[in-house]
C-alpha positions in Angstrom: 11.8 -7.1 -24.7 9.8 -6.0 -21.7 8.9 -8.3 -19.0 5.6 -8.7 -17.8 4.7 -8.9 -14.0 2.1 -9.7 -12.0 1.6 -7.0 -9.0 2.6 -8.9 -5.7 -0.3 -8.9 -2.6 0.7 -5.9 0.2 1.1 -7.5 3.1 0.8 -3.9 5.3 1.0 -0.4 5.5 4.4 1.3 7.2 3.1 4.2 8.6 5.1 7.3 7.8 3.2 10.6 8.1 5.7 11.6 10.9 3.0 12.6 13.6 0.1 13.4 11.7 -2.6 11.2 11.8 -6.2 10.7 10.5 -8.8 10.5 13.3 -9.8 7.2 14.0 -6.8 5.5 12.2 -4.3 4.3 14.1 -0.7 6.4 13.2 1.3 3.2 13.1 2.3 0.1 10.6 -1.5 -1.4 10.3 -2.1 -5.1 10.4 -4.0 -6.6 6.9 -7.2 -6.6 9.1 -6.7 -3.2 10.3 -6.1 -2.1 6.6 -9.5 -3.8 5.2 -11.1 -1.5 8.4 -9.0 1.6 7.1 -9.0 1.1 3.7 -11.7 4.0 2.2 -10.7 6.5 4.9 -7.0 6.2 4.0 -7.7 6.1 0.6 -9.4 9.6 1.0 -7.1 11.1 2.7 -4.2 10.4 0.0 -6.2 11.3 -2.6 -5.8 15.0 -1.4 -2.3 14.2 -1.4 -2.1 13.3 2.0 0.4 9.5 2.1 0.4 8.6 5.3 0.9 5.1 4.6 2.9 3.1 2.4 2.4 -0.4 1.4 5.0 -2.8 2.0 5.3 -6.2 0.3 7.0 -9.4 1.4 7.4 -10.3 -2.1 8.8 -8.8 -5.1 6.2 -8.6 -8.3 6.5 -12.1 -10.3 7.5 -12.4 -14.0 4.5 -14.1 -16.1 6.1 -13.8 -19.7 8.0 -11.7 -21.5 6.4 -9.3 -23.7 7.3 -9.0 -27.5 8.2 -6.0 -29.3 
């Protein structure tokens, strides 16, 4: 049987694009505040395949039910 989950909340984004940066985005782990500010430009840029970014999470996904085959 497969187990359902429910996503967790991203706390931040651990900045990893090694240098590069997008102008007016600050090229290091961003505060929840500063990723609400960021969001659509970030968004944008990884679209073109650009991650800069990754989120992290201080909890792991929670089990809701299981799912039946």
């Amino acid at each position: 049987m497969a187990k359902k989950t429910e996503a967790a909340t991203p706390t931040s984004w651990r900045y990893v694009g090694n240098g590069v940066f997008i102008p007016g985005v600050p090229a290091r782990d961003l505060t929840p505040a500063e990723m609400q500010e960021h969001a659509d430009t970030i968004k944008g840029q990884s679209d073109l395949g650009v991650a800069l970014y990754e989120t992290v999470y201080t909890e792991q996904p929670t089990v809701v039910a299981e799912e039946q085959s």
